[in-house]
C-alpha positions in Angstrom: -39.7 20.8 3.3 -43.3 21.6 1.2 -42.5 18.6 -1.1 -41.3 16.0 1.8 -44.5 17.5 3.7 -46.6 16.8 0.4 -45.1 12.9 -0.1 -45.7 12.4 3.8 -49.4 13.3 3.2 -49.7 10.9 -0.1 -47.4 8.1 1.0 -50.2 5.4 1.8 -52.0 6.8 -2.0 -48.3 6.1 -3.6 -48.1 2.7 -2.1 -51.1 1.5 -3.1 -50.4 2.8 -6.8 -46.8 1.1 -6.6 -48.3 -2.2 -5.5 -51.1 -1.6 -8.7 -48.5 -1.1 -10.9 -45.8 -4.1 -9.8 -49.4 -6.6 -10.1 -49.7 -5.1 -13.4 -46.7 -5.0 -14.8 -46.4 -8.7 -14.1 -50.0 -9.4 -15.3 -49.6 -7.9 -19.0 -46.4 -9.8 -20.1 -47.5 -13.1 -18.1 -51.0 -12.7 -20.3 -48.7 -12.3 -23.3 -46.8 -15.5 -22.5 -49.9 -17.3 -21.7 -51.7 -16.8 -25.1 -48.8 -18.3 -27.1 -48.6 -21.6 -24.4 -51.9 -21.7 -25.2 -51.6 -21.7 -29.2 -53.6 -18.4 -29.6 -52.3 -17.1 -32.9 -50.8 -14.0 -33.0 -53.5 -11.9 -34.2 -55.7 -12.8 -31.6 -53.6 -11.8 -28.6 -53.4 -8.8 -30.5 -57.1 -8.7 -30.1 -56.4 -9.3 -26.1 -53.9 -6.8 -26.0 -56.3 -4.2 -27.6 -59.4 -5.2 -25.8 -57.4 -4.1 -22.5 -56.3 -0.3 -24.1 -59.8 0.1 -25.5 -61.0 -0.1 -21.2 -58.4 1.9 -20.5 -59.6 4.7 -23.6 -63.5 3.8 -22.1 -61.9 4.6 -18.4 -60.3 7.6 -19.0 -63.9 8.9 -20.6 -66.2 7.4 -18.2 -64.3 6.4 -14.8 -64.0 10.1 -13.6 -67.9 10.0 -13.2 -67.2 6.5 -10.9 -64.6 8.4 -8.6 -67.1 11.7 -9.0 -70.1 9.8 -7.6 -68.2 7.7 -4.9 -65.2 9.7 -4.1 -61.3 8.5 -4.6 -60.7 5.7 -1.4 -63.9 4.3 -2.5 -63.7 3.8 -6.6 -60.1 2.7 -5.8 -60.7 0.4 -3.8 -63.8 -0.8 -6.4 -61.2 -0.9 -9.2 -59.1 -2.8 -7.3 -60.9 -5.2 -6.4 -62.4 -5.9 -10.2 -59.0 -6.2 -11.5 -57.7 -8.7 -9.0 -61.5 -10.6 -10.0 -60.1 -10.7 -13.6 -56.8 -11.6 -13.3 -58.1 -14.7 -11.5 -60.6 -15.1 -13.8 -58.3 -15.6 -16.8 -57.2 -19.0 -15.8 -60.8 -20.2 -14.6 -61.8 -19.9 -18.4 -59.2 -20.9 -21.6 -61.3 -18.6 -24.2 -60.3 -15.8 -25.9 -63.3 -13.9 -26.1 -64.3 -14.1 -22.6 -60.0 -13.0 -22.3 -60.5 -10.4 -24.2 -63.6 -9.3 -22.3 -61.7 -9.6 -19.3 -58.7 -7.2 -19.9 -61.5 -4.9 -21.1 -62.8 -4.6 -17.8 -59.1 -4.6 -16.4 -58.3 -1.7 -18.5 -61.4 0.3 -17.2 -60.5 -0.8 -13.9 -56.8 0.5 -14.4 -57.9 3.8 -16.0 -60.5 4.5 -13.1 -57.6 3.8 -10.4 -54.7 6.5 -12.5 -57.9 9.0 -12.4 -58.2 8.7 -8.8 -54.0 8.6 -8.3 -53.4 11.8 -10.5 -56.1 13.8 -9.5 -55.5 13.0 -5.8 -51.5 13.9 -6.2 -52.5 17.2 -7.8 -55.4 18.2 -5.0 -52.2 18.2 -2.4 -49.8 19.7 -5.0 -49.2 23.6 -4.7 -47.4 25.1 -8.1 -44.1 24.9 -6.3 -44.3 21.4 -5.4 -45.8 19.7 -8.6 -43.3 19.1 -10.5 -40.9 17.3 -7.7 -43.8 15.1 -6.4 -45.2 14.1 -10.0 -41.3 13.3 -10.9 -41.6 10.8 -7.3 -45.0 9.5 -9.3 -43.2 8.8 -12.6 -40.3 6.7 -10.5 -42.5 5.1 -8.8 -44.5 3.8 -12.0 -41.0 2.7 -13.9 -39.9 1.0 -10.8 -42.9 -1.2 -9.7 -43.8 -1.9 -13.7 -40.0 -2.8 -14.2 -39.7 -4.7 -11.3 -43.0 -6.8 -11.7 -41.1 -8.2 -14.7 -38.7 -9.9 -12.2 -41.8 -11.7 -10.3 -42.3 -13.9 -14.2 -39.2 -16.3 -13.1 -40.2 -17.2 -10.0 -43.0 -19.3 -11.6 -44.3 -21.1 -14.7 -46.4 -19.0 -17.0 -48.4 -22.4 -17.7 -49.6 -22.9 -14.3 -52.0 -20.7 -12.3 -49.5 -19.4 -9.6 -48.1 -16.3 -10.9 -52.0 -15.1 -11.9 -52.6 -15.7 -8.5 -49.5 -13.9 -7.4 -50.8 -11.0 -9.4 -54.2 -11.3 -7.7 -52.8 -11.6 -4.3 -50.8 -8.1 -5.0 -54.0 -6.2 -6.8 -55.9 -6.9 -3.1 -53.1 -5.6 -1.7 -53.0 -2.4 -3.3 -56.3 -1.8 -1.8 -54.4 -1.9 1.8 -52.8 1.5 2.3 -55.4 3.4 0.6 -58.1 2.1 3.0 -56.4 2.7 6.2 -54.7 6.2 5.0 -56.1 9.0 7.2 -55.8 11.6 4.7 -58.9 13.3 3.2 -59.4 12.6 -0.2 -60.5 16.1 -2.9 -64.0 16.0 -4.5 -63.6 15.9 -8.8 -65.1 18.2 -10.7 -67.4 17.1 -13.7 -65.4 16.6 -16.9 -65.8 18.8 -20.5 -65.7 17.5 -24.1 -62.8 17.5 -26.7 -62.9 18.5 -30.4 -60.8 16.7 -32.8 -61.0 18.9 -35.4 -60.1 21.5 -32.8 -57.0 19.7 -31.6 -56.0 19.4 -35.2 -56.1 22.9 -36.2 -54.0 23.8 -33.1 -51.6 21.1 -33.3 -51.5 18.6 -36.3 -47.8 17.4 -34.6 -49.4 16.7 -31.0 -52.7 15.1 -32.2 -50.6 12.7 -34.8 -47.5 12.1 -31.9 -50.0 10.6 -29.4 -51.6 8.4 -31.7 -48.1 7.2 -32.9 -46.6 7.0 -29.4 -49.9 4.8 -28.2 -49.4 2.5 -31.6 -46.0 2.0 -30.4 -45.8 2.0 -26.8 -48.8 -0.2 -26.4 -47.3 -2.5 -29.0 -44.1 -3.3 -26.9 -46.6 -3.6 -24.0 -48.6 -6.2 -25.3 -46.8 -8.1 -27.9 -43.0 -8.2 -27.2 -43.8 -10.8 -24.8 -45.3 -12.7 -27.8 -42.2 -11.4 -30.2 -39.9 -12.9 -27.0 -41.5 -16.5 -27.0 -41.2 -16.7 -30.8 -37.7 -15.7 -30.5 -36.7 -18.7 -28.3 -36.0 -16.6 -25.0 -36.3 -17.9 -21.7 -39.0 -16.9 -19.4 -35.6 -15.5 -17.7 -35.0 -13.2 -20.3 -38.5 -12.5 -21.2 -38.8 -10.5 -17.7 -35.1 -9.2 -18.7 -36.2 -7.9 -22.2 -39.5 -6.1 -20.9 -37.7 -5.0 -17.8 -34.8 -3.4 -19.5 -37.6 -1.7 -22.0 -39.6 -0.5 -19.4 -37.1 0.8 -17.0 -34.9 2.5 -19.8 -37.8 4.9 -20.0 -36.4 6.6 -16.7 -33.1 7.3 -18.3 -34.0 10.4 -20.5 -37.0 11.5 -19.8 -35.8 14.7 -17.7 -32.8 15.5 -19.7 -35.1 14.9 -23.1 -37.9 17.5 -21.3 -35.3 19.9 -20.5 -34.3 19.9 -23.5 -37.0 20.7 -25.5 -37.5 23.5 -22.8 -34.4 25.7 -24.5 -35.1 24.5 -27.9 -37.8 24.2 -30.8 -39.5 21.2 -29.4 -40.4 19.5 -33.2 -36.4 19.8 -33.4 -36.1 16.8 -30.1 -39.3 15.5 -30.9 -37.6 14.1 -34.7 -34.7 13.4 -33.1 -36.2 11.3 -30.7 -38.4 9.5 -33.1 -35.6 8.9 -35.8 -34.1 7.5 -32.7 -36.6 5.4 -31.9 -36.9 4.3 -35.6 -32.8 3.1 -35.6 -32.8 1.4 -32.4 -36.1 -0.6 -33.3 -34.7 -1.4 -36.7 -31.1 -2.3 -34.7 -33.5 -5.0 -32.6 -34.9 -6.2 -35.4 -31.6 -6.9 -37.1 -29.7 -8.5 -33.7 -32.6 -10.3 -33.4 -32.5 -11.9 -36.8 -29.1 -12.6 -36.6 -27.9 -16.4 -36.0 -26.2 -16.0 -33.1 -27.5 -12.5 -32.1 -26.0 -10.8 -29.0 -28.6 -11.3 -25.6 -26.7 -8.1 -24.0 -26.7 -6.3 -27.3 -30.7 -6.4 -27.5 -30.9 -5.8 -23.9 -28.4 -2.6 -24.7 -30.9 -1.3 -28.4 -34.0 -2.3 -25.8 -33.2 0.4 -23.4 -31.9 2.6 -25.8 -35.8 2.4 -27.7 -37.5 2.7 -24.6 -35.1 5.6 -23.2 -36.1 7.4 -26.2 -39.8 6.2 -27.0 -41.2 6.6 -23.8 -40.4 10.4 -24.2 -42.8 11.1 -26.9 -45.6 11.4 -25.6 -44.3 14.1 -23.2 -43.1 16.1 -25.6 -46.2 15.9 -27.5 -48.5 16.8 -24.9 -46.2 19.9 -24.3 -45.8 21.0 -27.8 -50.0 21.2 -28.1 -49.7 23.1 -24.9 -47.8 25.7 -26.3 -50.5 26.4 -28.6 -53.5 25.8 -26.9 -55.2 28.8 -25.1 -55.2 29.2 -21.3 -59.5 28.4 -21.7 -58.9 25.2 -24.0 -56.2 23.1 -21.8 -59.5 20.7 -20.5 -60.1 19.9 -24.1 -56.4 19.4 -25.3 -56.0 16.8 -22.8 -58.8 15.4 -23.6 -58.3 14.9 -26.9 -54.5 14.0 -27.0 -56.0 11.0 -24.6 -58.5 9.8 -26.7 -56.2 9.9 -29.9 -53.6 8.0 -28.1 -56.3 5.5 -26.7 -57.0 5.0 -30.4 -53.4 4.4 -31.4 -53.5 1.8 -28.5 -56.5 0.4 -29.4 -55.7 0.0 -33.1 -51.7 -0.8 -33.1 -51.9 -4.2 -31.5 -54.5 -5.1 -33.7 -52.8 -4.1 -37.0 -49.5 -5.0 -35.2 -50.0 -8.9 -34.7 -51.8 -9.9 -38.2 -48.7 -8.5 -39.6 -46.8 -10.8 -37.4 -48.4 -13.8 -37.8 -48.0 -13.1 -41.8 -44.7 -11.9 -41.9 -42.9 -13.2 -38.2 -42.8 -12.3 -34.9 -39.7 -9.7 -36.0 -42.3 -7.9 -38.0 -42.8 -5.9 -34.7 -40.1 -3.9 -34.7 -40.3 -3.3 -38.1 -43.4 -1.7 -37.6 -42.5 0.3 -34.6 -39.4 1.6 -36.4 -41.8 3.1 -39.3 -44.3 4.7 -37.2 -41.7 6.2 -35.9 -39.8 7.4 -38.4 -43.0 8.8 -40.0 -43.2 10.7 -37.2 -39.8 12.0 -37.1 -40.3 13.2 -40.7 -43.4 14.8 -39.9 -42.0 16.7 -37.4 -39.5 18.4 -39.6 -42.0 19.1 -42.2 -44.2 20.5 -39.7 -40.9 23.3 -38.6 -40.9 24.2 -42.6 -44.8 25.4 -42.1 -45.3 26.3 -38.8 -42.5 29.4 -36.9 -41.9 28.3 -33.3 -43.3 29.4 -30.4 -41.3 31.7 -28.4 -39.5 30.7 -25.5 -40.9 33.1 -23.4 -44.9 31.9 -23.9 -44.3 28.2 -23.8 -45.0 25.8 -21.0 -42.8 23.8 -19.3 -43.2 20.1 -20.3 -45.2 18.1 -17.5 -42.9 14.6 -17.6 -45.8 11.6 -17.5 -44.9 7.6 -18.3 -44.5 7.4 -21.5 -48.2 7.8 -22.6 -49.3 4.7 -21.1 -50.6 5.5 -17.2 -51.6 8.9 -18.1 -55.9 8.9 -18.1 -55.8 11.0 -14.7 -54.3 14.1 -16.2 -57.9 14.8 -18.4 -59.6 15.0 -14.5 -56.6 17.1 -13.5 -56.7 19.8 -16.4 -60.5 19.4 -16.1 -59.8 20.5 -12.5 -57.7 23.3 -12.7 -59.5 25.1 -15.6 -62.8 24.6 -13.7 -60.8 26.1 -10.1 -59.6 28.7 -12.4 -63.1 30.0 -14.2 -64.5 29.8 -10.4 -61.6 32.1 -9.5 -62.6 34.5 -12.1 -66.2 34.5 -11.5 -65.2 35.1 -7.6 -63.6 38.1 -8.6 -65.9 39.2 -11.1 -68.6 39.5 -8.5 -66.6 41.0 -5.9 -65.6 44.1 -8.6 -69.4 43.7 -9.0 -70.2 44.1 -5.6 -67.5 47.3 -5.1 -68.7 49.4 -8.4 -72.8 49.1 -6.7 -71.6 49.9 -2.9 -72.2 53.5 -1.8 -69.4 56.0 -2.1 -69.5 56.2 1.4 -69.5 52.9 2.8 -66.0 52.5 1.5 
């Protein structure tokens, strides 16, 4: 009843952020597409790719100060309304830079509308409802990003429909935040990360969100690009990122779980090694004269059952370490380090391609990860597990990719907790100078 009760109040905010993400998920592999019709080489629409992460990293730093100053319903509805701008504006000017400048300001955009989302879900969670109604926010993210692949047939990436399609459903999104009812919570001011920090308490965490935004934003941005130099129709363009995107639902409870009743770094290798075979198995199905469509589409949602989980697991295994007063500054700094990994991977990613072929993608996806996988079992030879008992239970989030609102959300709930304790620190206060006999 609480969680139906908790959905019912957020139902216009989920909406919105469902319409966001189907635009968006349309928008990043019709961009890919469109730089190769247009005969940008590869390592510049790695550039484009990147330009778009590095606003997202600048948005999860900066846009909780937007939604601070304005409040939620009004920096959504500003964000939304920039990003449908840009999306038009690609196709108004054929020029890389002023591309990449674009999907700059569309990553802030997007980063400043997921710190809005996340910390709006969490103001009408209660402890006993979180984890049901965030679960209903990581569906809804798989399903309208998946689905916005199937919009790509229904026009030609060469003409300007489809970015005006995406446009059209970026204004929308503004719709059912504007007219919702509900009041919207006030943000608290955001604290700094330390690196160095994070890496004392977690060398695994810090060095699994980098890898997983190397690799997840890799898929993101340049399979589209790997798809078009494979041959594949614009038909199974939209399959192949679909099935990707959409396997990343399959396993991310029962992986979570999981690592709840067992040494985390013990799934976290398996999942990587995992993700390391079923990115070489693309690679190899994919090189193959006469390669299987169904078996890609088979290894596809096997990697992204398995990649998209990494983050996750990451994010929980610093957790576990990280004191009750430091969980602001974890967050913090796993974000930044996988905005980093996002910002960097494409970058590296595509002037390997365009040297050493489109299939160099996977190849390079498939050794991140494995390095990771390795470094997770060296890091059980140095470091004891923590006990059941004292660890936390692994918050499920997309993959890594839509996750900037959980630095205001920590930020939040540390700042609601050290107001709890100076409450009752003045109250004890109060009690030990009242006269015996007023009590």
């Amino acid at each position: 009843m609480l969680v139906r009760q908790t959905l019912s109040s957020v139902a216009a905010l989920l909406s919105s952020y469902g319409l966001l993400l189907l635009a968006n998920g349309l928008f990043g592999t019709l961009i890919g597409l469109r730089t190769q019709i247009e005969n940008f080489s590869t390592s510049v629409a790695g550039l484009i790719v990147a330009a778009y992460f590095l606003g997202l990293l600048a948005g999860g730093i900066q846009a909780v100060r937007v939604v601070a100053a304005v409040g939620h319903i009004r920096a959504f509805a500003a964000f939304a309304s920039i990003m449908s701008v840009s999306a038009l504006g690609i196709i108004l000017v054929i020029d890389h830079v002023a591309w990449a400048a674009m999907r700059f300001v569309g990553g802030f955009c997007m980063a400043g509308m997921i710190v809005a989302t996340e910390s709006w879900l969490n103001e009408r969670c209660t402890n006993q409802t979180r984890g049901q109604v965030m679960a209903f926010y990581m569906i809804t993210t798989y399903l309208a990003a998946g689905c916005g692949q199937f919009i790509l047939p229904l026009g030609d990436p060469a003409e300007f429909e489809l970015f005006c399609v995406a446009s059209i459903i970026y204004s929308l999104a503004l719709v059912p935040v504007l007219l919702t009812r509900a009041s919207a919570p006030r943000p608290s001011p955001p604290e700094r990360a330390s690196m160095p920090d994070l890496w004392r308490l977690s060398p695994l965490g810090l060095l699994g969100a980098t890898a997983a935004g190397i690799v997840n934003t890799n898929f993101q941005g340049l399979a589209p690009v790997f798809a078009y130099g494979e041959g594949f129709t614009v038909a199974q363009t939209s399959t192949f990122m679909a099935a990707g995107i959409i396997g990343g639902l399959l396993l991310q409870w029962p992986m979570g779980r999981l690592s709840d009743r067992i040494d985390r770094r013990t799934v976290l290798a398996g999942v990587a090694l995992g993700t390391a075979a079923a990115s070489f198995g693309v690679w190899i199905i994919t090189g193959t004269a006469g390669g299987s469509f169904t078996g890609t589409i088979v290894l596809v949602v096997a990697y992204g059952g398995l990649s998209s989980t990494v983050y996750s697991m990451c994010t929980a295994h610093a957790n576990d370490f990280a004191p009750s007063n430091r969980l602001a500054q974890t967050a913090s700094g796993l974000l930044i380090a996988y905005g980093l990994g996002a910002s960097a991977g494409p970058v590296l990613t595509s002037n390997l391609m365009e040297m050493f072929g489109q299939s160099t993608l996977f190849i390079v996806n498939a050794c991140v990860h494995g390095a990771l996988g390795v470094f997770a079992l060296y890091r059980m030879v140095r470091r004891a597990p923590k006990p059941k008992t004292q660890q936390r239970p692994i918050i499920v989030s997309p993959g890594g990719q839509f996750t900037s609102g959980q630095l205001y959300t920590s930020m939040r709930d540390q700042t609601d907790r050290d107001l709890a304790r100076m409450t009752g620190a003045v109250r004890n206060d109060e009690k030990r100078r009242r006269p015996e006999g007023s009590r």
